[in-house]
C-alpha positions in Angstrom: 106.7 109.9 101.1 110.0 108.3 102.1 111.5 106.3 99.0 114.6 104.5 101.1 114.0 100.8 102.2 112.8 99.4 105.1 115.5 96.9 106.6 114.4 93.7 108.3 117.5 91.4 109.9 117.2 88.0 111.5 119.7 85.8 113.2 118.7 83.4 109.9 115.9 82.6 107.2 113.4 82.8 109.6 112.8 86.9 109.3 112.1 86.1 105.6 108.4 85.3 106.6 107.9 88.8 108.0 109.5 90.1 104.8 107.2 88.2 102.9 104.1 89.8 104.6 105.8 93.0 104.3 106.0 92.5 100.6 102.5 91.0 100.5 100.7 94.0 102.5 103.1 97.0 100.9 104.1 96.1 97.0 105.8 99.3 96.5 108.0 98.9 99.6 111.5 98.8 99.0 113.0 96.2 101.3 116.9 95.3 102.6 117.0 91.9 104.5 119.9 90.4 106.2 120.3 86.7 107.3 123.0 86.5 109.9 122.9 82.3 108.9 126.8 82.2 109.3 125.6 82.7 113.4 122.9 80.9 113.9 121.6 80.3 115.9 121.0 83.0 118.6 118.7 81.6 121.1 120.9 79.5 122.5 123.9 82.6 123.1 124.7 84.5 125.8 123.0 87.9 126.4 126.3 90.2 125.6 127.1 88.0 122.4 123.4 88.3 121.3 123.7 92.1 121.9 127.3 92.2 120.2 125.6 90.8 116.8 122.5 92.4 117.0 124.4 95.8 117.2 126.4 94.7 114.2 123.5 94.0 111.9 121.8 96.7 113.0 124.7 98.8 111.8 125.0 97.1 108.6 121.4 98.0 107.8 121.7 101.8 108.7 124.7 101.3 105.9 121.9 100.9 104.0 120.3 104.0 104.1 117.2 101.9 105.6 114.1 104.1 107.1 112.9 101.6 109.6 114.5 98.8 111.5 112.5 95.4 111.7 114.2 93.1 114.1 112.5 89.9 112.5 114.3 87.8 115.5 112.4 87.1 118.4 116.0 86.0 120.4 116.8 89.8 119.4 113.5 91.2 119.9 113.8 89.9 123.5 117.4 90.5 124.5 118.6 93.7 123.2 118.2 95.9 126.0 115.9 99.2 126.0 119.1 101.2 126.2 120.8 100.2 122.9 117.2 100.3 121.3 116.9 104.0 121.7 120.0 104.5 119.9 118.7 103.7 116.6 118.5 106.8 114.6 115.6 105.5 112.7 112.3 104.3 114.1 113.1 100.3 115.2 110.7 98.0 115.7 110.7 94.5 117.3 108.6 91.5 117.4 107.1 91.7 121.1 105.0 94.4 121.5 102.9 93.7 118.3 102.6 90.2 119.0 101.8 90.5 122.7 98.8 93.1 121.7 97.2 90.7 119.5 97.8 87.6 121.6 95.9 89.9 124.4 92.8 90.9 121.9 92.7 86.8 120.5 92.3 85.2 123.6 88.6 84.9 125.3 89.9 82.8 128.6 93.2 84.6 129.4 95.5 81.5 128.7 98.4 82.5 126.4 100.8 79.9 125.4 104.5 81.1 124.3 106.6 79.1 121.9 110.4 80.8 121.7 114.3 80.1 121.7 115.7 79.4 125.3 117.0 83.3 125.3 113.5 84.6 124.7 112.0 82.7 127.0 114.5 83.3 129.8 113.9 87.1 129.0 110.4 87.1 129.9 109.8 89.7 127.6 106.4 88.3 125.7 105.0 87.5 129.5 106.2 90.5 130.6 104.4 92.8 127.9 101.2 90.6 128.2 100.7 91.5 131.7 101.5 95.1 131.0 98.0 94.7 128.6 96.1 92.8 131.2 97.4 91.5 134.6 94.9 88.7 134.7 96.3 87.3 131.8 98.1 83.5 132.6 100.9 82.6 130.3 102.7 79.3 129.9 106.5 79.5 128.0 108.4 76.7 126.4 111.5 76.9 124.5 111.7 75.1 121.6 115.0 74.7 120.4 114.7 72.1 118.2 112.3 74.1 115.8 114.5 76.6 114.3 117.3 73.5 113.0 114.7 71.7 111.5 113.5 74.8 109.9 116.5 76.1 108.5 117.0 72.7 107.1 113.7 72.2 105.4 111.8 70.3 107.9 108.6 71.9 107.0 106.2 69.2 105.4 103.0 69.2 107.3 103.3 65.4 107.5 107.4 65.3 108.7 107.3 62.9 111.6 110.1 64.6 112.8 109.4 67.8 113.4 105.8 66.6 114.6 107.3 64.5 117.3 109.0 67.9 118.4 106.4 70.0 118.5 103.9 67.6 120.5 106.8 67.5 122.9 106.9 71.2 123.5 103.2 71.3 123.2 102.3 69.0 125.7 102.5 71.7 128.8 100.2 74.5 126.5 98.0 71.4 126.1 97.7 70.7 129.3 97.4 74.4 130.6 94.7 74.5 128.2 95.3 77.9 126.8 93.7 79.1 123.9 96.1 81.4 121.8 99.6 80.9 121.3 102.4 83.1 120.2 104.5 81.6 117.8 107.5 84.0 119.1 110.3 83.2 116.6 109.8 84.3 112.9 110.8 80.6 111.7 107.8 79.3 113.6 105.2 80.1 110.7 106.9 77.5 108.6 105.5 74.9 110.8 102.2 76.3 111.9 100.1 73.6 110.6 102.0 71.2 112.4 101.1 73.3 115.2 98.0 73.9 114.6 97.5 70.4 113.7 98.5 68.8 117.4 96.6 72.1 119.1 93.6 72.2 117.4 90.9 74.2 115.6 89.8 76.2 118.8 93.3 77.1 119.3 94.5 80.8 117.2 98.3 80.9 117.0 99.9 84.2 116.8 101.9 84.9 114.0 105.0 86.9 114.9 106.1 88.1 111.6 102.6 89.0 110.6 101.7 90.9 113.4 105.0 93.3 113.5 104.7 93.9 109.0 101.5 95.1 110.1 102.9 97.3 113.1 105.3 99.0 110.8 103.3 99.5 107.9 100.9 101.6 110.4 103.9 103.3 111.5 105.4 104.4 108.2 101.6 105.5 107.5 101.0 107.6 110.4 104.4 109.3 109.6 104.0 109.5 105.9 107.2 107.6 105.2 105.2 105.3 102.8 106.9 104.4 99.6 104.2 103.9 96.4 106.1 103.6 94.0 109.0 101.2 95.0 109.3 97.5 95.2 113.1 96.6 95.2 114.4 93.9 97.1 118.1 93.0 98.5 119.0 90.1 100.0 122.0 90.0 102.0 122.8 86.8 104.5 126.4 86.5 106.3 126.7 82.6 104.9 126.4 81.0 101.2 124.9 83.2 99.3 123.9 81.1 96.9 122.4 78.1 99.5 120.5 81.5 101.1 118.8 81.6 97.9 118.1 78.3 97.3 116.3 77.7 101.1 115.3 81.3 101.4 112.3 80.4 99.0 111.0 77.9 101.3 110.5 80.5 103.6 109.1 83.1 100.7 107.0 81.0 98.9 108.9 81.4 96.0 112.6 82.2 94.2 114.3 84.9 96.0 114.4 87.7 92.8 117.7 88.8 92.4 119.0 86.2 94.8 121.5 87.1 97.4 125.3 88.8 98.1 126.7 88.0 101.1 128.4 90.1 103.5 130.9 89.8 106.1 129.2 90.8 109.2 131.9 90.5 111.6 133.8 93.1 109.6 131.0 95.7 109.2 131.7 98.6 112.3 129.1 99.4 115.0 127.7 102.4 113.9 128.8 105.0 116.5 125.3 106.3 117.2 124.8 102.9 118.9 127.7 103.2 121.4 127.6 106.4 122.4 
């Protein structure tokens, strides 16, 4: 039994649905989440930048006292190199792996479609792990980089023209490629799913990135005996307004944010040293 919290980060609110799943599949599960909101959004930074913020969260979370890192950002998941990864001093997790390893088991005719920011879908990394699972697998990427704005701003409603024009724009090549399972590989995606869903249709399973990497960790922390059963705190932290991280954050929770949020001042919080070494 490990009793310390397991820290989830994302470049905004859109890591909150993999908290949420954490929360919903392990109660007693402490939890530390940080919203880097006064950044967003990622996806459409540079490589180095994206690795300069992602080191700082990381370290703000190890201030923490966390026992597992969950990078809840699929911009992070995909650009933070292998090499700063294996710094952590606690076991870190990101959204790829998981999510590419049920994408591979979901799909009966080996078309995967791959929704993302424009960093993770110039990384490759999704494609890359899928063919490491099967080399006959085809994939098809588009970057959507409309969907995380119209997320964080509420855009949600299954019927919001808006957002549905968007997402049958982006759709269109999947459609056509006629893949059957898609990776939804940003943690804001969920929020719109139905949309998704909706224009893709019934035959169609969409991969849900947050989901799938909860899951991943949970196992983890089991097969380690880190689990915490008798816990259940949660701290919200976000780099913005706390207060307006509260008040959208519960779009993304499915309810109030207990305790609401403090903010932090990220670009003032110092790489941990393990990470630079």
């Amino acid at each position: 039994m490990d009793s310390r919290a397991i820290g989830i980060f994302d470049s905004g609110f859109g890591g909150l649905t993999a908290a949420r799943e954490v929360m919903s599949l392990a109660p007693t599960e402490d939890i530390v989440f940080f919203g880097d909101n006064a950044r967003i959004p990622y996806g459409t930074k540079t490589a180095s930048i994206i690795t300069k913020y992602s080191l700082q969260d990381i370290s703000f979370l190890l201030s923490q006292d966390v026992k597992l890192i969950i990078a809840a950002c699929g911009t992070v998941s995909s650009t933070l190199s292998e090499e700063y990864a294996k710094r952590v001093p606690v076991p870190y997790i990101t959204v790829v792996e998981p999510t590419a390893r049920a994408a591979a088991r979901a799909t009966k005719n080996k078309k995967i479609g791959i929704l993302g920011t424009h960093a993770t879908v110039r990384s490759g990394a999704f494609k890359n792990a899928l063919l490491r699972l099967d080399g006959e697998v085809e994939t098809v990427s588009v970057a959507c980089p409309l969907f995380v704005p119209l997320v964080e701003n509420g855009y949600i409603q299954r019927d919001c023209e808006i957002t549905r024009l968007a997402a049958a724009e982006y759709l269109a090549p999947l459609m056509a490629a006629g893949v059957d399972t898609v990776i939804l590989g940003c943690t804001h995606y969920p929020l719109i799913k139905d949309i998704i869903s909706d224009l893709m249709g019934e035959n169609v399973t969409l991969i849900d990135s947050g989901y799938e990497t909860a899951k991943f960790a949970l196992e983890l922390l089991s097969e380690n005996g880190l689990e915490n059963t008798n816990g259940g705190a949660r701290h919200f932290f976000t780099s913005d307004n706390a207060e307006d991280f509260s008040s959208l954050g519960g779009l993304f929770m499915g309810g109030a944010l207990c305790g609401g949020a403090d903010t932090v001042a990220i670009e003032s919080v110092p790489v941990n040293p393990l990470l630079i070494k």
